[in-house]
TORNU-432409 format. One line per field, with one value per residue (C-alpha): residue in three letters; x, y, z. Coordinates in steps of 0.2 Angstrom, whole numbers, always signed. Example, Ala and Ser with C-alpha at 12.3 -4.5 7.8 and 13.67 -1.06 7.14 Angstrom:
<filos>
rest: ALA, SER
east: +62, +68
north: -22, -5
up: +39, +36
</filos>
This chain:
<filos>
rest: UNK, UNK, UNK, UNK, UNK, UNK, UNK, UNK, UNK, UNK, UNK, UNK, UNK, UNK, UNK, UNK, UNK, UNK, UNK, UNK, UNK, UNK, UNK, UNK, UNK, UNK, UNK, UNK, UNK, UNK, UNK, UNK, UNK, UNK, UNK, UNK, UNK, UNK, UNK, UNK, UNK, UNK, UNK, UNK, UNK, UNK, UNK, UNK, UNK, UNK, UNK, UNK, UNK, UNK, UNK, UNK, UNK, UNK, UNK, UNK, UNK, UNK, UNK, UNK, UNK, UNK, UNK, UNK, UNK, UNK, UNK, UNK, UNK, UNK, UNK, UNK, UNK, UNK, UNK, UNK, UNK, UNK, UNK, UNK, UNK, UNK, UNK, UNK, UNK, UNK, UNK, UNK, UNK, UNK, UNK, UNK, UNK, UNK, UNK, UNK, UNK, UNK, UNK, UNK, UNK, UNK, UNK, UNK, UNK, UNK, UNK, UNK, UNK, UNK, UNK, UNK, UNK, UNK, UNK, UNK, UNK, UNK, UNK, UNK, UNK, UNK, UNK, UNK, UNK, UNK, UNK, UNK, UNK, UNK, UNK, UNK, UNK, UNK, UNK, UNK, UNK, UNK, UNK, UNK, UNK, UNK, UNK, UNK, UNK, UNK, UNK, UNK, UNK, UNK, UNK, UNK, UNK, UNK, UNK, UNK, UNK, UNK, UNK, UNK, UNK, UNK, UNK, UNK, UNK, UNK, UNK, UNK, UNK, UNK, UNK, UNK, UNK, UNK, UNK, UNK, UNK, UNK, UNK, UNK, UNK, UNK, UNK, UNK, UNK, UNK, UNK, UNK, UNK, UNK, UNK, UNK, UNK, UNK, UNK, UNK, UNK, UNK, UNK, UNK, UNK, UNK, UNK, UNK, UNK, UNK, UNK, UNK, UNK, UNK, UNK, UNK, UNK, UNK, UNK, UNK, UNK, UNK, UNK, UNK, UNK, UNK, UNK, UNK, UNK, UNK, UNK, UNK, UNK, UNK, UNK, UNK, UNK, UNK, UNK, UNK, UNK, UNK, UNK, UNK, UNK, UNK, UNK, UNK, UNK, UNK, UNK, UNK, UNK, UNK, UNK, UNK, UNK, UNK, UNK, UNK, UNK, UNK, UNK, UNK, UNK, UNK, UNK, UNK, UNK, UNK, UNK, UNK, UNK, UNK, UNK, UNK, UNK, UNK, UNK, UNK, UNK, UNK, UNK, UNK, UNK, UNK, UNK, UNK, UNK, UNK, UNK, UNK, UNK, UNK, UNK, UNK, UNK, UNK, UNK, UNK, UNK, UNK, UNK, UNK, UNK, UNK, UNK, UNK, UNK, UNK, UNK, UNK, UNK, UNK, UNK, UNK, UNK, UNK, UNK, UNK, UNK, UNK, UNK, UNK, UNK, UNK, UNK, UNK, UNK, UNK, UNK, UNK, UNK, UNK, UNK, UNK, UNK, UNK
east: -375, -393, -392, -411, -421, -431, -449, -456, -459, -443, -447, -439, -455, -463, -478, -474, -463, -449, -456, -450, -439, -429, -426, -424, -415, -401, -401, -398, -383, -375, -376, -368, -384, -384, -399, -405, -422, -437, -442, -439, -450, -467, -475, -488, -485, -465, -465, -474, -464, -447, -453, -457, -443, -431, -436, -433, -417, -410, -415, -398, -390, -405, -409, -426, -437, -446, -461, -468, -486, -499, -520, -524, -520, -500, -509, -508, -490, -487, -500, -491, -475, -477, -484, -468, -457, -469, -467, -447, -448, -441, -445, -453, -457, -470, -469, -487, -487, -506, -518, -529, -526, -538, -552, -543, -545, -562, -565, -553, -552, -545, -535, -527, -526, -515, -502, -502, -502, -486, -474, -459, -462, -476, -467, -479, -475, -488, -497, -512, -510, -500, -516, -529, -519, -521, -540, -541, -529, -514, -503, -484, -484, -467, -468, -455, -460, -453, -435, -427, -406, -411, -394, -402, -418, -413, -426, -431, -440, -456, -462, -480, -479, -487, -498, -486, -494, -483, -492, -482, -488, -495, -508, -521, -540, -537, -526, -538, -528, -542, -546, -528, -533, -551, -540, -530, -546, -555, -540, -537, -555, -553, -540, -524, -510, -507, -499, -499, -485, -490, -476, -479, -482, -496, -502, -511, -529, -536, -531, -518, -528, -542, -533, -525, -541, -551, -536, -540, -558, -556, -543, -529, -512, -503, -486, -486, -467, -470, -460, -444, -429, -430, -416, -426, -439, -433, -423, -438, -448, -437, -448, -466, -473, -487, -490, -505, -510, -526, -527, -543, -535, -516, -506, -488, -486, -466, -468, -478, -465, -452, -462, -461, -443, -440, -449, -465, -481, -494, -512, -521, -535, -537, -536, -530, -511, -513, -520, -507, -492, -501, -506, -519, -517, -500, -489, -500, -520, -531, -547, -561, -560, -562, -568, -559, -570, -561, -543, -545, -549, -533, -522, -529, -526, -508, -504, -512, -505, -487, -478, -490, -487, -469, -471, -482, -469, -455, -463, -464, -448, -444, -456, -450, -432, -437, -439, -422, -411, -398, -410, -424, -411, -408, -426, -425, -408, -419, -431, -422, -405, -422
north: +177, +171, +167, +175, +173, +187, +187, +204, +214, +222, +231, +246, +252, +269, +265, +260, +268, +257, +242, +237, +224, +235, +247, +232, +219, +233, +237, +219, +214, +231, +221, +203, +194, +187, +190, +183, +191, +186, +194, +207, +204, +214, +203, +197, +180, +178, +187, +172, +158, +168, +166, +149, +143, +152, +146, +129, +135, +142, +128, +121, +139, +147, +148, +158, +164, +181, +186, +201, +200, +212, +214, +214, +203, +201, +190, +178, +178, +175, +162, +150, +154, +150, +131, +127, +134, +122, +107, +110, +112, +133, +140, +157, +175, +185, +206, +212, +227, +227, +242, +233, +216, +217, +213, +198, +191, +195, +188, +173, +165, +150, +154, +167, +152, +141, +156, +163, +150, +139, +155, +155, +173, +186, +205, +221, +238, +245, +241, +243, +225, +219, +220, +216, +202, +196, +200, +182, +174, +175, +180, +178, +191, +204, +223, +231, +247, +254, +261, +277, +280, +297, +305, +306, +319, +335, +343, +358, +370, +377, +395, +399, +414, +404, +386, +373, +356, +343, +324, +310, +294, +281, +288, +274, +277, +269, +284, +296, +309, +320, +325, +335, +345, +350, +356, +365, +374, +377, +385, +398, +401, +405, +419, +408, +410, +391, +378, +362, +349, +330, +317, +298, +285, +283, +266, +267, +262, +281, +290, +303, +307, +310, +321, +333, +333, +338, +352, +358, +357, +367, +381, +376, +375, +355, +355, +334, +328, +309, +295, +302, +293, +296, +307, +320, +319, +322, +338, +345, +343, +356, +370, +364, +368, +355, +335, +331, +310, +308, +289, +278, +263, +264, +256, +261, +274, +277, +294, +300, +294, +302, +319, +317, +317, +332, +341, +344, +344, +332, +333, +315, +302, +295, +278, +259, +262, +281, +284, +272, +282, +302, +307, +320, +338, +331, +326, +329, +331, +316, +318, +307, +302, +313, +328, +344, +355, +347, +346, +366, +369, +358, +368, +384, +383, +375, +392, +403, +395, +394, +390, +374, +370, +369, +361, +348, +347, +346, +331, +320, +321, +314, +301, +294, +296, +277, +272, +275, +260, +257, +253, +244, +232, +221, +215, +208, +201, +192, +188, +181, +175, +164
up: -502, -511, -528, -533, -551, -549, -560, -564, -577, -584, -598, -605, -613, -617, -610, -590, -578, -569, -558, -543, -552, -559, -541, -530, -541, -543, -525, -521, -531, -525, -508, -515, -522, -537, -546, -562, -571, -579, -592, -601, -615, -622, -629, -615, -619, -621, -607, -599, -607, -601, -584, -583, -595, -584, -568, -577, -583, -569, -557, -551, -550, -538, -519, -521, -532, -530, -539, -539, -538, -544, -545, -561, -575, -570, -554, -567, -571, -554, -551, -563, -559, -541, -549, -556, -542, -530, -545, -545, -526, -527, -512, -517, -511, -516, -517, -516, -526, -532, -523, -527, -519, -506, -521, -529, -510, -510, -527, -530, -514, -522, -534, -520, -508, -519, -522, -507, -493, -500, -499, -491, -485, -490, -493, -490, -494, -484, -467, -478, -486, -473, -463, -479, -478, -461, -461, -474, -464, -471, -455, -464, -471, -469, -471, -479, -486, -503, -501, -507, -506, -496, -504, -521, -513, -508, -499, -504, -493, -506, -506, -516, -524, -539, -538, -546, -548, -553, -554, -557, -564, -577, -587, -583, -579, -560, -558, -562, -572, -576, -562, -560, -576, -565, -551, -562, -570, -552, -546, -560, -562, -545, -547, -542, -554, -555, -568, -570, -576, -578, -578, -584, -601, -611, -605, -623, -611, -620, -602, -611, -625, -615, -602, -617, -623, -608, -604, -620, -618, -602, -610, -599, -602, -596, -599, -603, -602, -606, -597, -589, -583, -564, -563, -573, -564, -549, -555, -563, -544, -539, -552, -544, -527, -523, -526, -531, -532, -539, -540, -535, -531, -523, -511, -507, -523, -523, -532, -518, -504, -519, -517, -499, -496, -509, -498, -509, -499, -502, -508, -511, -513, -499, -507, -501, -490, -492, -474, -467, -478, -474, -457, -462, -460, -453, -467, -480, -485, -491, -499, -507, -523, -540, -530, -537, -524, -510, -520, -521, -505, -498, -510, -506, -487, -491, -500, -488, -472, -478, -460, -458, -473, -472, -456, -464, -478, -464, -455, -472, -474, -457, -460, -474, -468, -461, -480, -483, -490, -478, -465, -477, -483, -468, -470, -486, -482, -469, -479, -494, -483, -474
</filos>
């Protein structure tokens, strides 16, 4: 098998949830890679140095180095990473795990061109960017969508005798977390015995404080749980009814295909990959951006058309029975094997 240095961030920090690193990397060695990581460190910048040192000190022991690549200011850890593989002639693979991608195309041409073109391979979670991708010419690029181990999501068929909300996520301002605690306030204003339980780190951007404040502002109850291991979180879905994603930029969001295979329908933005992930009114319901009204609406009619509702749920789960593990694997096998 591949020998794989693997650069991400892989931090055990109260303040992000798990990056792909640490579900794939794992995932791999179970199947006979051996995987080597970069970094584990905080610190912005020793994170930066770990990843450059080790591609250095690794060099003799590694097939392929795979990077995982984001918008926003981790674009540039990848960016000089992918310099040294090309200086210490590493072929590389890029994982494309920015929403907002698209924009650093737009807006970085050059920049993009220099890491992009020399990969090896190009890995998409989402036809979204798989296509954003090919629209600047970049044609080599492989999807292969965020994977789950289907055994470890029970579906659960939901009834609505109360709203339960449950959101999932970072507490960042591109994820809009506000606008859950709006929903939450339209719906009880409304008459709707409704609750609301919001599950993610403080990023430390100002997005938590905010949200408490404004669900105290609004005289509504949040139940806040902070960062829990994914285990928890996936137990405590089972108490909660509907999925709310309220984020203004997103890709291929894994707590969403998560929610999705648990059984719990879907309310979302309809943002970047979501229209490629939810068929709406089939698997789910997309909506514009920060707009309660419409968020209300899609969560009243879920309540009061039960049997579609289920039968939206029902559908999700078959969909993202094809996300499952032991048929995503055999594309990275051939995409890192190469």
């Amino acid at each position: 098998m591949t020998n794989v240095l693997y650069i991400g961030n892989k931090l055990n920090s109260k303040r992000s949830n798990l990056a792909s690193i640490s579900v794939l990397g794992p995932l791999l060695e179970q199947e006979g890679f051996k995987l080597f990581y970069a970094s584990t460190y905080n610190n912005k910048v020793r994170r930066m140095l770990d990843m450059l040192w080790s591609c250095i000190q690794y060099r003799k022991h590694i097939d392929v180095v795979l990077i995982d690549t984001y918008s926003t200011q981790n674009f540039y850890y990848a960016f000089l990473v992918s310099l040294l593989c090309r200086s210490l002639k590493h072929k590389y693979v890029l994982s494309l795990n920015g929403g907002n991608l698209p924009s650093r195309l737009n807006y970085n041409p050059r920049l993009c061109s220099i890491l992009f073109k020399p990969a090896s391979h190009l890995v998409s979670p989402s036809v979204y960017l798989k296509e954003a991708f090919a629209s600047y010419g970049y044609n080599h690029v492989t999807y292969i969508p965020n994977s789950l181990q289907l055994e470890h999501y029970p579906y659960q068929e939901k009834s609505f005798d109360t709203i339960r909300l449950l959101w999932v996520r970072s507490f960042s301002e591109i994820y809009n977390p506000s606008l859950a605690v709006h929903v939450l306030k339209r719906l009880q204003d409304a008459g709707y015995d409704s609750e609301l339980c919001m599950v993610g780190p403080d990023t430390g951007d100002g997005s938590f404080q905010a949200t408490k404040m404004l669900a105290e502002d609004s005289n509504v109850t949040v139940r806040f749980t902070g960062k829990l291991p994914k285990a928890e979180w996936l137990a405590l879905a089972a108490d909660y009814n509907v999925f709310i994603n309220t984020t203004n930029f997103d890709n291929m969001p894994v707590s969403v295909i998560e929610a999705m295979a648990l059984g719990l329908p879907i309310v979302s933005t309809n943002v970047g990959g979501m229209p490629y992930l939810i068929q709406n009114g089939k698997t789910g319901f997309l909506l514009p951006t920060d707009d309660a009204v419409a968020f209300e609406r899609a969560i009243i009619k879920m309540v009061l058309d039960v049997d579609r509702t289920q039968e939206m749920a029902a559908r999700a789960r078959a969909m993202v029975e094809g996300f499952d593990w032991e048929l995503v694997k055999r594309k990275w096998f051939a995409v890192l094997d190469m």
